[in-house]
VOPA-964815 format. One record per residue: residue in three letters; x, y, z of N, C-alpha, C in turn. Coordinates in pm, whole numbers, padded with zeros to 5 digits, always signed. Example, Ala and Ser with C-alpha at 12.3 -4.5 7.8 and 13.67 -1.06 7.14 Angstrom:
! VOPA-964815
ala+01319-00569+00780+01230-00450+00780+01320-00330+00780ser+01285-00225+00708+01367-00106+00714+01290+00003+00787
***
This chain:
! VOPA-964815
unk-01214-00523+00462-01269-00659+00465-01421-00653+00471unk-01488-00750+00385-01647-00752+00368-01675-00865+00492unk-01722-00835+00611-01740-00973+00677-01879-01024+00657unk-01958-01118+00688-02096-01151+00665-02112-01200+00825unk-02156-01187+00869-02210-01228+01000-02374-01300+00958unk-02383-01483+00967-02491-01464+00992-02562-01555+01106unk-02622-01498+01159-02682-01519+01300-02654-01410+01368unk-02658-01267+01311-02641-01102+01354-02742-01088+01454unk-02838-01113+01451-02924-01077+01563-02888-01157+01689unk-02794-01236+01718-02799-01307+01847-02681-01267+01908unk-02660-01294+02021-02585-01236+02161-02441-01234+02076unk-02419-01356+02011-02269-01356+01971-02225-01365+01857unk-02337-01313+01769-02313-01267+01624-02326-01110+01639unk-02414-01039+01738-02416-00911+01765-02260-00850+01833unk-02203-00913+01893-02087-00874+01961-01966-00894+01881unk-01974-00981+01789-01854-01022+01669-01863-00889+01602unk-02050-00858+01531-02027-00725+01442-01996-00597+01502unk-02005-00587+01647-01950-00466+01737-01811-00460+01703unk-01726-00575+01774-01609-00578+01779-01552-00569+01645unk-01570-00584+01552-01534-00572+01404-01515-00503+01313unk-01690-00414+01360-01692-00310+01267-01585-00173+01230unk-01510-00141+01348-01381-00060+01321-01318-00132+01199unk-01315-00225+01202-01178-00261+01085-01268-00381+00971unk-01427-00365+00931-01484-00466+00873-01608-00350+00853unk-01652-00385+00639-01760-00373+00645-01857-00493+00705unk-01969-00475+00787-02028-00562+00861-02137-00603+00742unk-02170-00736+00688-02295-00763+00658-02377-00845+00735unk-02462-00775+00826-02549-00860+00929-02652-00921+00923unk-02666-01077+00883-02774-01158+00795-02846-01215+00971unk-02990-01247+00925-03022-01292+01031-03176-01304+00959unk-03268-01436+01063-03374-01450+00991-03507-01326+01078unk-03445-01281+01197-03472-01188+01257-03456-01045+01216unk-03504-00998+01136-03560-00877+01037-03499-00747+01157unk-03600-00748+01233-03610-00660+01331-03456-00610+01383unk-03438-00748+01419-03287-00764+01503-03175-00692+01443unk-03191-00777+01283-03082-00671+01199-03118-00587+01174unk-03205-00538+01144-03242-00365+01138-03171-00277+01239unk-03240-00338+01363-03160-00248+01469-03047-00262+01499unk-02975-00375+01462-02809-00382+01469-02723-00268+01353unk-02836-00251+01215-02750-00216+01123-02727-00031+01173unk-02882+00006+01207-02870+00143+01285-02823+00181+01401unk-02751+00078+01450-02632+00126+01578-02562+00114+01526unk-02554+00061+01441-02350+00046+01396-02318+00197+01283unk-02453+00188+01224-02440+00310+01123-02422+00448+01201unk-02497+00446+01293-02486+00563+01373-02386+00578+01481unk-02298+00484+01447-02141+00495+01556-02064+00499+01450unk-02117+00525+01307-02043+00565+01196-01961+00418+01101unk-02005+00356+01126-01956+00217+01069-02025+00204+00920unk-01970+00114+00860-02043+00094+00734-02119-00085+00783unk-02230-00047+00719-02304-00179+00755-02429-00195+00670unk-02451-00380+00655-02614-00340+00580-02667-00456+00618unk-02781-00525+00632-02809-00611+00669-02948-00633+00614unk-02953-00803+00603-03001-00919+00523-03113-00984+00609unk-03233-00998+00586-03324-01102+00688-03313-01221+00580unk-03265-01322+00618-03204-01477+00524-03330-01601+00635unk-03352-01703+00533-03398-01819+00598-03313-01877+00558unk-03214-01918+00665-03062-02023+00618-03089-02123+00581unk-03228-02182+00640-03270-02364+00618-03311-02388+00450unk-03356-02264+00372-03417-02210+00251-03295-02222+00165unk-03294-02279+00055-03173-02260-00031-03198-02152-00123unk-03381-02113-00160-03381-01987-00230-03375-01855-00144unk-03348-01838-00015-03345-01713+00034-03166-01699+00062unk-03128-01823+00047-02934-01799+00046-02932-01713-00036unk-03011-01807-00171-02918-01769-00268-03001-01610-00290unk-03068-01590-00276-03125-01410-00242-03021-01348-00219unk-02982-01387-00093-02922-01322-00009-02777-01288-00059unk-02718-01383-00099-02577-01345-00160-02581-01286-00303unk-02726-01323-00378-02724-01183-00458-02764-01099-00437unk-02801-01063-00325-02804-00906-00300-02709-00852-00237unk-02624-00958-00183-02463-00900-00193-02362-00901-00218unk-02383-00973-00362-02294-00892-00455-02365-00803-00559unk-02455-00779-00555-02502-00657-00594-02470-00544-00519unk-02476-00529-00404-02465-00414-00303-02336-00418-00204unk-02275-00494-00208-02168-00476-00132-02069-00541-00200unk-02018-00658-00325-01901-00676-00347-01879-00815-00307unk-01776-00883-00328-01713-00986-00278-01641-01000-00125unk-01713-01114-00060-01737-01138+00055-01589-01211+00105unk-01514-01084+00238-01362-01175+00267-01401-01293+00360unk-01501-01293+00433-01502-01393+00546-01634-01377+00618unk-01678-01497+00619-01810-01554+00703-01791-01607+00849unk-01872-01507+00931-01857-01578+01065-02043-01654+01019unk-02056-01792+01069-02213-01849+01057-02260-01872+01236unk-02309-01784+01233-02366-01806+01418-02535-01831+01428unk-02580-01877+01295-02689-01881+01329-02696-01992+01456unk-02845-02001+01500-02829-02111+01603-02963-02086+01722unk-03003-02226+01690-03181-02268+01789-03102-02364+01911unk-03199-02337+01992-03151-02419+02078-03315-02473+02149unk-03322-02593+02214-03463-02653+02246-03425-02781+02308unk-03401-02749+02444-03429-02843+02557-03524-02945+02586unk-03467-03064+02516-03564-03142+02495-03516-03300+02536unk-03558-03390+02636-03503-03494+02610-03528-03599+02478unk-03477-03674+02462-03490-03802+02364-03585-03802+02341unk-03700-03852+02412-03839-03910+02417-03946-03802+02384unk-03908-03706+02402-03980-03561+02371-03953-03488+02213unk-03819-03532+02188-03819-03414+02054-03929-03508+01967unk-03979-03424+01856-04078-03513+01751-03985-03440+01645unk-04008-03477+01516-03909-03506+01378-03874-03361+01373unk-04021-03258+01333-04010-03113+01334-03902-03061+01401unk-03887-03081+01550-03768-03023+01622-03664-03077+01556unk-03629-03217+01499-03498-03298+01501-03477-03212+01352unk-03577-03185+01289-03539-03143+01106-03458-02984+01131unk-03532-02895+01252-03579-02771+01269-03310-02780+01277unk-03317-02855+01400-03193-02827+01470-03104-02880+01326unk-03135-02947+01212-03029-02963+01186-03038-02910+01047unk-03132-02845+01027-03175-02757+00891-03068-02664+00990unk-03117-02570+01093-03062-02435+01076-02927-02450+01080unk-02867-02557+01174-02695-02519+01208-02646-02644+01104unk-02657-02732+01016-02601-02793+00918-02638-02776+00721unk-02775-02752+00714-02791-02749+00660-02750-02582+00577unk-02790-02496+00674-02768-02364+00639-02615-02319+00635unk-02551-02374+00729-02403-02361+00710-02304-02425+00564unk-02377-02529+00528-02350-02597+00422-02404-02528+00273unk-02508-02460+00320-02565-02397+00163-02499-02215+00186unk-02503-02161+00281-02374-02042+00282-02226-02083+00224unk-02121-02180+00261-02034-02216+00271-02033-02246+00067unk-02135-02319+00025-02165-02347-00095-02140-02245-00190unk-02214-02088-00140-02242-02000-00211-02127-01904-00181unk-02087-01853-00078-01948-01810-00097-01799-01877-00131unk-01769-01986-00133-01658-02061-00141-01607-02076-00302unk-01683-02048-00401-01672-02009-00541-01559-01897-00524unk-01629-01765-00497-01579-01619-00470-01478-01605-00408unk-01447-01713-00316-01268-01697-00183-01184-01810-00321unk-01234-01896-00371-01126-01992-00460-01106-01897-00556unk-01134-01839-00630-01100-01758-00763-01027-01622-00688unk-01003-01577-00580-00953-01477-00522-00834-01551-00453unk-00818-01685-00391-00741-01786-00386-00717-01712-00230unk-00788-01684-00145-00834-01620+00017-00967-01611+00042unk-01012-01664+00209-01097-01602+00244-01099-01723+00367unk-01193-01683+00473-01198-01704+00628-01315-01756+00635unk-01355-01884+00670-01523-01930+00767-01477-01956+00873unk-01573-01950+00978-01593-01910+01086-01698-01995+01147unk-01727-02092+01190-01889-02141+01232-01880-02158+01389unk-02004-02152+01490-02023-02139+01580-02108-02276+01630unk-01961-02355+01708-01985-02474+01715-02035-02498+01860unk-01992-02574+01941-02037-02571+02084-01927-02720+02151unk-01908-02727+02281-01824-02812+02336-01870-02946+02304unk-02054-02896+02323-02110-03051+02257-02066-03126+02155unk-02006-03062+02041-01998-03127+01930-01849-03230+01970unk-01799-03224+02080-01717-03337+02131-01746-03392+02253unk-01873-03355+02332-01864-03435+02449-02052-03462+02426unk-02095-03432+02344-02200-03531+02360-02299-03445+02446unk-02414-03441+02443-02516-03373+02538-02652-03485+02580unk-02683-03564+02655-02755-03670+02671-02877-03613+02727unk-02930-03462+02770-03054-03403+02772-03067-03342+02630unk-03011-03323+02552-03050-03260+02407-02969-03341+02295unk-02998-03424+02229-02920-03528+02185-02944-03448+02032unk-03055-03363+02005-03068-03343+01887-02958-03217+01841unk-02959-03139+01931-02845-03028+01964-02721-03045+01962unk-02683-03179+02048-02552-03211+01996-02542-03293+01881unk-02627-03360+01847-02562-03441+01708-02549-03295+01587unk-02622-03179+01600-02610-03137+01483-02483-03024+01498unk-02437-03003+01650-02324-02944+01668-02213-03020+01619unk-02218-03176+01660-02093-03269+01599-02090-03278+01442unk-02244-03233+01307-02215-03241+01214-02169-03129+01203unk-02182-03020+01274-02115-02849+01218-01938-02869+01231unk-01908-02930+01323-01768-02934+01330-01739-02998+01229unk-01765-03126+01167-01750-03243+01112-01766-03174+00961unk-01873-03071+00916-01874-02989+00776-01708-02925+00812unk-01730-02843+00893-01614-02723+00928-01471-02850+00896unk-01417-02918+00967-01344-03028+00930-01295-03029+00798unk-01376-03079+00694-01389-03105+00532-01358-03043+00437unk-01422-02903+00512-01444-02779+00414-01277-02735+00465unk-01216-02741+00583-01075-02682+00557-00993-02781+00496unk-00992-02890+00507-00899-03015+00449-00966-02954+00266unk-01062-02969+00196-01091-02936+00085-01045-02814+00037unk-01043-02689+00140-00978-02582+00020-00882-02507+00082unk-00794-02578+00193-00668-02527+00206-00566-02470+00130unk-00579-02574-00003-00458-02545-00080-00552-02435-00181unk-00608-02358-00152-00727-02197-00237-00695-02118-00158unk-00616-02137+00017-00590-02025+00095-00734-01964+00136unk-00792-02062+00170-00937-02089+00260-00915-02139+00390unk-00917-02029+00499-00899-02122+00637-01077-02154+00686unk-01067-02272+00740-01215-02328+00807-01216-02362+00945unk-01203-02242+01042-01210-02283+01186-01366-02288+01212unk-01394-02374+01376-01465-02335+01438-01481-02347+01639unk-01576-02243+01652-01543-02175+01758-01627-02252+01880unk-01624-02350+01987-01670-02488+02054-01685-02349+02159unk-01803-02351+02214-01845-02256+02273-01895-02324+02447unk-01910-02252+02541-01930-02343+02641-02040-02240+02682unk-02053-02267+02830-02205-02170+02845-02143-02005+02851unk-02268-01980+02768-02199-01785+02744-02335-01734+02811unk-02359-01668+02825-02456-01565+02837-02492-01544+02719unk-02651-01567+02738-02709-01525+02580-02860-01541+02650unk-02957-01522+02523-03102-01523+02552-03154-01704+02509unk-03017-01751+02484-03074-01924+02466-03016-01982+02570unk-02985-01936+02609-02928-02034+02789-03018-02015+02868unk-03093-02128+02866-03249-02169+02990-03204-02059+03108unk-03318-02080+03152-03309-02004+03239-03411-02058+03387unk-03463-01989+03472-03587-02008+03566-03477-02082+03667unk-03505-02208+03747-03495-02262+03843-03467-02398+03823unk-03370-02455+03921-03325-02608+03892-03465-02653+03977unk-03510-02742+03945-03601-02842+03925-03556-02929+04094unk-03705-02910+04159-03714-02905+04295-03621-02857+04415unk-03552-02700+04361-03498-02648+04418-03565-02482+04382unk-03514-02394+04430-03506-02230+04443-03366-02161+04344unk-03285-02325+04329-03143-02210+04254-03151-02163+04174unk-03153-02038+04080-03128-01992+03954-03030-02092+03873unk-03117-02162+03778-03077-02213+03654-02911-02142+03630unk-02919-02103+03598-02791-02029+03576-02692-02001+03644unk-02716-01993+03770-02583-01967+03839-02555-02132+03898unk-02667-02240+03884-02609-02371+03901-02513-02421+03768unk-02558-02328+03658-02460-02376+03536-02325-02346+03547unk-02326-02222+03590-02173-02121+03663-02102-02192+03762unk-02176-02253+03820-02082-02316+03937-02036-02479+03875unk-02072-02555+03755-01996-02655+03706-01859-02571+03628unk-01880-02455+03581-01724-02409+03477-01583-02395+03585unk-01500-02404+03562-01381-02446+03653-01404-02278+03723unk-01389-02160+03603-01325-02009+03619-01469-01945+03704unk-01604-02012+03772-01712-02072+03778-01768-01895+03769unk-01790-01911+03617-01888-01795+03604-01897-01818+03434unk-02052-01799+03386-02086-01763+03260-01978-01698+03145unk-01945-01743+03052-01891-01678+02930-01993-01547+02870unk-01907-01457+02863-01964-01331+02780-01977-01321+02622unk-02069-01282+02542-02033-01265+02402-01921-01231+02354unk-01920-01077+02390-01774-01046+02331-01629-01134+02364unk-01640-01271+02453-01541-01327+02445-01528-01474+02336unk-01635-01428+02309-01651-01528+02153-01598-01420+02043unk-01649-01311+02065-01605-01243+01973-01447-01197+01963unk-01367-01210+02059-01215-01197+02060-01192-01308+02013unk-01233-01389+02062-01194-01522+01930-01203-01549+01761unk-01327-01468+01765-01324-01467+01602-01231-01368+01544unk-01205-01254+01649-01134-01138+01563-00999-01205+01568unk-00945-01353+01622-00749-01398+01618-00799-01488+01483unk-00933-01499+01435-00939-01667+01373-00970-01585+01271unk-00972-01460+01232-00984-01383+01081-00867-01289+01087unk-00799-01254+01165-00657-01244+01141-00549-01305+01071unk-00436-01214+01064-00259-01309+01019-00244-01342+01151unk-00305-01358+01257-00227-01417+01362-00240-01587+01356unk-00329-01583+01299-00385-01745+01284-00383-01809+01103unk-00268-01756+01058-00264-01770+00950-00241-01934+00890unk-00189-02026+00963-00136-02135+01005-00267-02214+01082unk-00355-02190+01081-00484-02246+01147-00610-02244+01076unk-00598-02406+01047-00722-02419+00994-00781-02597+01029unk-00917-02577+00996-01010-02731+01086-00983-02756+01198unk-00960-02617+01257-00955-02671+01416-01121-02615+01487unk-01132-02672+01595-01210-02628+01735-01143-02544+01848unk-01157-02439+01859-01087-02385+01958-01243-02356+02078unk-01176-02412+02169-01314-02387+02329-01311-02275+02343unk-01416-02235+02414-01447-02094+02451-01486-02106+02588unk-01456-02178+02691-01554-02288+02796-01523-02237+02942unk-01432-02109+02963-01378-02115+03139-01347-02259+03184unk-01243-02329+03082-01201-02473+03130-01275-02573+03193unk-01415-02536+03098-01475-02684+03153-01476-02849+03036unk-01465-02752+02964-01352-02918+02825-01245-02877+02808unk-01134-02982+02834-00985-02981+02815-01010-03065+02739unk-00890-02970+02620-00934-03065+02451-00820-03077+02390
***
């Protein structure tokens, strides 16, 4: 299987191409150069096959770069996990357009022009797997980052369409409603006129009351590109330590 990972450089596009690479050539796209570089030389040097892409997802000419340079170099693509993803704590009154364009270029717009450019290649093969990396927001709404969740509710809402549209091509279109994980975009510092670590006040709202790990996003993607989930498609599956019952 050719997988494409893109958003490879981040906590839970890096842990999908870990967990994968045994049984997946990895293609690790990311607009972070660096990131995939050094992802592609750990994986190569734990003997994996891997190659990786620095893509501007918001760019429709660096997609389309990007997927010709792989099918030039790697072949026809079985399944896209899309994890790109900004995040920017901002209330209402604070974001200005730039931020509002920034959040919904990278996680709608870029998911929509990937999805564009491989979905040719899975219909004429009449198979293939997307994957997008949604968040709980995209059903409960986020009223400190309103720009974050509206563009999480359009990622589900693409993801939605795109499986009702090419079900009958043997195209499944899940996506993965994520709750707080551990990553380098989960704020951090101190709750605000207190001493608590940001973070462990976030831990103590999840029911199981502790942070989600990458690689448990990534066990999720490895059942949602399986035959175990062959029968599953346009859904949201949480990732949340039961803090949305859905």
């Amino acid at each position: 299987m050719n997988l494409l990972i893109i958003g490879a450089a981040g906590a839970a596009g890096r842990a999908a191409a870990k967990r994968m690479a045994p049984r997946a050539q990895i293609v690790a796209a990311d607009r972070d150069g660096e990131g995939v570089r050094a992802l592609v030389t750990e994986l190569r040097a734990e003997g994996h096959r891997c190659c990786g892409y620095e893509v501007d997802v918001t760019r429709s000419d660096s997609v389309a770069g990007m997927f010709a340079g792989i099918a030039r170099n790697v072949g026809p693509i079985d399944a896209v996990f899309y994890a790109a993803t900004i995040y920017g704590d901002r209330a209402i009154e604070a974001i200005i357009e730039a931020d509002w364009d920034a959040m919904i270029a990278t996680h709608v717009k870029g998911a929509y022009l990937c999805a564009q450019a491989v979905l040719p290649q899975m219909r004429d093969r009449g198979a293939g797997v997307i994957v997008t990396m949604a968040s709980d927001y995209a059903v409960t709404g986020l009223a400190d980052n309103v720009a974050y969740a509206a563009a999480m509710t359009a990622l589900y809402s693409l993801t939605k369409s795109l499986a009702q549209g090419f079900a009958r091509d043997g195209i499944r279109v899940n996506a993965i409603g994520s709750g707080a994980i551990e990553s380098p975009l989960l704020p951090n510092g101190e709750v605000e006129g207190s001493r608590r670590p940001l973070k462990a006040s976030r831990a103590e709202r999840v029911p199981m009351g502790r942070l989600g790990e990458p690689e448990e996003i990534a066990a999720v993607l490895d059942f949602l590109l399986g035959e175990r989930s062959a029968y599953l498609t346009g859904q949201i599956i949480h990732v949340n330590g039961g803090e949305l019952t859905w």
